[in-house]
C-alpha atoms as one frame of an Amber mdcrd trajectory, in Angstrom:
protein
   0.000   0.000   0.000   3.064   2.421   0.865   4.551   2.097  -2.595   0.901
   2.320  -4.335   0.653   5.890  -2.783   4.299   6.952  -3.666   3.400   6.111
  -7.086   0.310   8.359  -6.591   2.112  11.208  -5.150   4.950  11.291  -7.729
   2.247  10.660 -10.265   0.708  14.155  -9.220   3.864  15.941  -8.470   5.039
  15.432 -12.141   1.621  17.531 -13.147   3.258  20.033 -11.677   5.260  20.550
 -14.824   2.748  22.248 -16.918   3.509  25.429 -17.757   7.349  24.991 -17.362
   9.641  25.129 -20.331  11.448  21.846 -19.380  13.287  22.752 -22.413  15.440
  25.577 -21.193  17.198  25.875 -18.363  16.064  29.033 -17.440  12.693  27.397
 -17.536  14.023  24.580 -15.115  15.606  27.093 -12.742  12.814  29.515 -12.644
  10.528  26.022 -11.098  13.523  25.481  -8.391  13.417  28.940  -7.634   9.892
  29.128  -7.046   9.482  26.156  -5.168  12.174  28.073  -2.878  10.375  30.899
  -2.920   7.385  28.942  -1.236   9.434  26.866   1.244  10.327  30.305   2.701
   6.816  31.486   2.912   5.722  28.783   4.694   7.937  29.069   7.519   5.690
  32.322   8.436   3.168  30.361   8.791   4.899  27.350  10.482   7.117  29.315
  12.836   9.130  26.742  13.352  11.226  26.976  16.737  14.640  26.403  14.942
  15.703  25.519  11.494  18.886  23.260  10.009  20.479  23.675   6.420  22.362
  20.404   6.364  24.571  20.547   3.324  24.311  24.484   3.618  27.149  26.005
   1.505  26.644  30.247   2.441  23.874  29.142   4.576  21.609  31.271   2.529
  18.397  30.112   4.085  19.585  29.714   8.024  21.172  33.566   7.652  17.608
  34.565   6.285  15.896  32.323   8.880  18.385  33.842  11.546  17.526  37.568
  10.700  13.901  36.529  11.116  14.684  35.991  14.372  14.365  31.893  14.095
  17.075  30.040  15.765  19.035  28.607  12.631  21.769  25.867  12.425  23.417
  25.419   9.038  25.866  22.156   8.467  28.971  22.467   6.236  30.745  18.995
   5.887  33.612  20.551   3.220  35.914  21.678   4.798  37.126  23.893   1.783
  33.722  25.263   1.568  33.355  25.845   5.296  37.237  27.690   5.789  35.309
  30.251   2.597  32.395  30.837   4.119  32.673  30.473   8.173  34.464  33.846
   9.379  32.291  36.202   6.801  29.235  34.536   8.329  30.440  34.812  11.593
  30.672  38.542  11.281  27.500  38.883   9.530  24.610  36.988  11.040  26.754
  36.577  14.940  24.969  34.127  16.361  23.752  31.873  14.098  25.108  28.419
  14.313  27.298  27.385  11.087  28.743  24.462  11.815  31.725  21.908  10.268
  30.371  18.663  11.099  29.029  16.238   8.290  25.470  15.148   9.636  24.952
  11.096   9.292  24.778   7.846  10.908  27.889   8.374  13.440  28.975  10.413
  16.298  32.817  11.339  15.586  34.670  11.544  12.175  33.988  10.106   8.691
  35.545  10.903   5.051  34.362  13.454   3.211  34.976  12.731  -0.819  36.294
  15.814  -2.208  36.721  15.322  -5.835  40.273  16.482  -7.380  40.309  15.818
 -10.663  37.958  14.487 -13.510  39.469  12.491 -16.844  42.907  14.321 -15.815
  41.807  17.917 -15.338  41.584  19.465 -11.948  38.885  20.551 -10.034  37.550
  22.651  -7.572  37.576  21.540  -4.202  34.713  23.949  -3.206  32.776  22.991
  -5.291  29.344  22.374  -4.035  28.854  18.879  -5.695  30.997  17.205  -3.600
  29.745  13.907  -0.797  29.540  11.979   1.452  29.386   9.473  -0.976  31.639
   9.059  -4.596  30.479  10.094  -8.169  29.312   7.026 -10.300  31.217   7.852
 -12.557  34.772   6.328 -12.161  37.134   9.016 -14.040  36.632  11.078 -10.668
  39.867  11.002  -8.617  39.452  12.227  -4.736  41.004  13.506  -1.819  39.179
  11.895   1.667  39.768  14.003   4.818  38.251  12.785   7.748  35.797  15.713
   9.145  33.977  16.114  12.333  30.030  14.074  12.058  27.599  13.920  14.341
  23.808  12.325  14.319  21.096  14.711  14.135  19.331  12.833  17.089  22.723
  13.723  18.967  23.311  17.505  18.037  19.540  17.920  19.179  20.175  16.554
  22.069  22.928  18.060  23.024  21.510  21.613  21.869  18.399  21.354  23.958
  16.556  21.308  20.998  14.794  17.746  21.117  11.245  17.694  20.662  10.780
  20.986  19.445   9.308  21.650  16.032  11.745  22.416  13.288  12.168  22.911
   9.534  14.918  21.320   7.639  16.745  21.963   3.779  18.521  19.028   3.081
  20.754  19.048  -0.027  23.480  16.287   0.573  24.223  15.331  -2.731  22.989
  11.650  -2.666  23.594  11.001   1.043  20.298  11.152   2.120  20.495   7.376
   3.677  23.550   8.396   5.508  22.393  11.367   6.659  18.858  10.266   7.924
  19.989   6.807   9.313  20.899   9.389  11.861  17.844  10.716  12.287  16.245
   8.764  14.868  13.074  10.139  16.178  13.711  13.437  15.240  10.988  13.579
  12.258   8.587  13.396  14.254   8.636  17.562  14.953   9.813  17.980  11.586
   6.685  20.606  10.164   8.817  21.074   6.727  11.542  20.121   4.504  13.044
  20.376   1.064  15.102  18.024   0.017  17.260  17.104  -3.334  16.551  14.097
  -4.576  17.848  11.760  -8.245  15.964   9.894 -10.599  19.875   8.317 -11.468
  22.406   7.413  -8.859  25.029  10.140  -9.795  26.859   8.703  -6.774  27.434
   4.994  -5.419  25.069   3.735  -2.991  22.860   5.860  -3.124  19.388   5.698
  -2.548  16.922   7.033  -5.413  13.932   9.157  -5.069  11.086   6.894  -4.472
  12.809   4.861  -1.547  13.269   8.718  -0.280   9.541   9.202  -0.659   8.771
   5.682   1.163  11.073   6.890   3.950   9.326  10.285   4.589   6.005   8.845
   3.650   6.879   6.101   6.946   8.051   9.301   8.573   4.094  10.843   8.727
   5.135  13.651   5.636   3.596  14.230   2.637   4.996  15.928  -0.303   2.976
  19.031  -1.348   5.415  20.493  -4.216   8.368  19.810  -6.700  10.622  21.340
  -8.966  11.976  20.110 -12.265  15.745  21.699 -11.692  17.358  19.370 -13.784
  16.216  16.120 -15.806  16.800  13.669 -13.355  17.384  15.537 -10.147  15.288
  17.831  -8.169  13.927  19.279  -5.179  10.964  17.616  -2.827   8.581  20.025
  -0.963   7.371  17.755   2.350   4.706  19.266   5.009   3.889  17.442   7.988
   0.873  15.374   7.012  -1.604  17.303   9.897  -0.430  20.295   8.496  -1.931
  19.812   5.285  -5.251  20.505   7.064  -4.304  24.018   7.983  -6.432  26.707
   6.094  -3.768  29.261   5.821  -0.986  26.330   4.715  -3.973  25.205   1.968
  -4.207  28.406   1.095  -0.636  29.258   0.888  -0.578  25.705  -1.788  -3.642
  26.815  -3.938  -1.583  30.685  -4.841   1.673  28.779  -5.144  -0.022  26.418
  -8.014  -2.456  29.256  -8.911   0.670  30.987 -10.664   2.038  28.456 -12.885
């Protein structure tokens, strides 16, 4: 029954398409950065209690959750990516928590795959593409420091923050089965989340968007909105599956599809 109504959801999530110019990338982008647009307005809605960017780059969403006046934690596991982006954050949004620490399945260190090189040519290693995991594709050549991880059940835990209700953008670049083994409970206060998901396993081991939808579908959320970012990988909209009988959230959802 679980993997009848997956099918159903996806099934109306890919309606979602019409009136996007799947051709173009502009087209493409213009759906992610809608979808955005309407995890953002939700959270005025949701008021969350905190927030957490795992997989957070410039943090972009915790420093506009922070200056909201939410209490935002974003998770850099790079450590390239977090030595570029730590002390300017620092100085800008004081207070918000922008963390090293690669969120997963264990409490300590694990390696982080930072690609070096592709077919011979050199990359860079801030690059936001880079895993948990390694590229499929085997003309990738890496570099595998071990960085600071901790389970999300544990940080929550340990930052007084367990059982309150939260909101969560997860882009881990196919690691979503490391990172939510780690989960534990924690779900059950989730109210939101986006989340990156592939239609092709761009990285070994990883796990594919339906088994992502099973999991969160187990988890009590429901997916309310998609984007069509790129042709096999794109971003999941979840709510809380009580939420969805919120007239303000419902309403939020009918002038979000309302528009295209």
């Amino acid at each position: 029954m679980a993997d009848q109504i997956v099918r159903l959801q996806d099934l109306a999530l890919m309606a979602q398409a019409r009136g996007i110019d799947l051709t173009s990338t502009e087209g493409r982008h213009a759906s992610r950065d809608r979808l955005q647009a309407l995890f953002i307005r939700l959270q005025k809605l949701l008021t969350p209690d905190f927030t957490l960017e795992i997989g957070a780059h410039a943090a972009n969403f915790s420093q506009r959750m922070h200056r909201q006046g939410i209490t935002a934690h974003a998770f850099e596991a790079n450590p390239h990516i977090f030595a570029q982006f730590s002390a300017s954050l620092a100085e800008k949004v004081p207070g918000m928590g922008y963390h090293h620490l690669a969120v997963c399945d264990v409490d300590g260190e694990v390696p982080f795959q930072v690609k070096q090189s592709h077919a011979g040519k050199a990359l860079n290693k801030a690059a936001r593409t880079n895993s948990l995991l390694r590229r499929s594709d085997p003309l990738y050549t890496y570099d595998s420091p071990r960085v600071p991880a901790t389970r999300l059940d544990s940080f929550l835990r340990a930052q007084g923050l367990d059982g309150q209700g939260f909101s969560a953008w997860v882009d881990v670049e196919g690691a979503f089965a490391s990172v939510s083994a780690g989960f534990g409970t924690a779900l059950r206060h989730c109210l939101s989340l986006i989340v990156e998901v592939e239609e092709m396993a761009f990285w070994q081991g990883q796990m594919l968007f339906r088994d992502v939808m099973r999991y969160l579908h187990a988890q009590g959320m429901d997916p309310v909105a998609r984007d069509f970012e790129g042709a096999h990988q794109f971003n999941l909209l979840y709510l809380r599956r009580d939420l969805l009988d919120h007239p303000a959230i419902r309403a939020e959802l009918a002038s979000h599809f309302a528009g295209g």
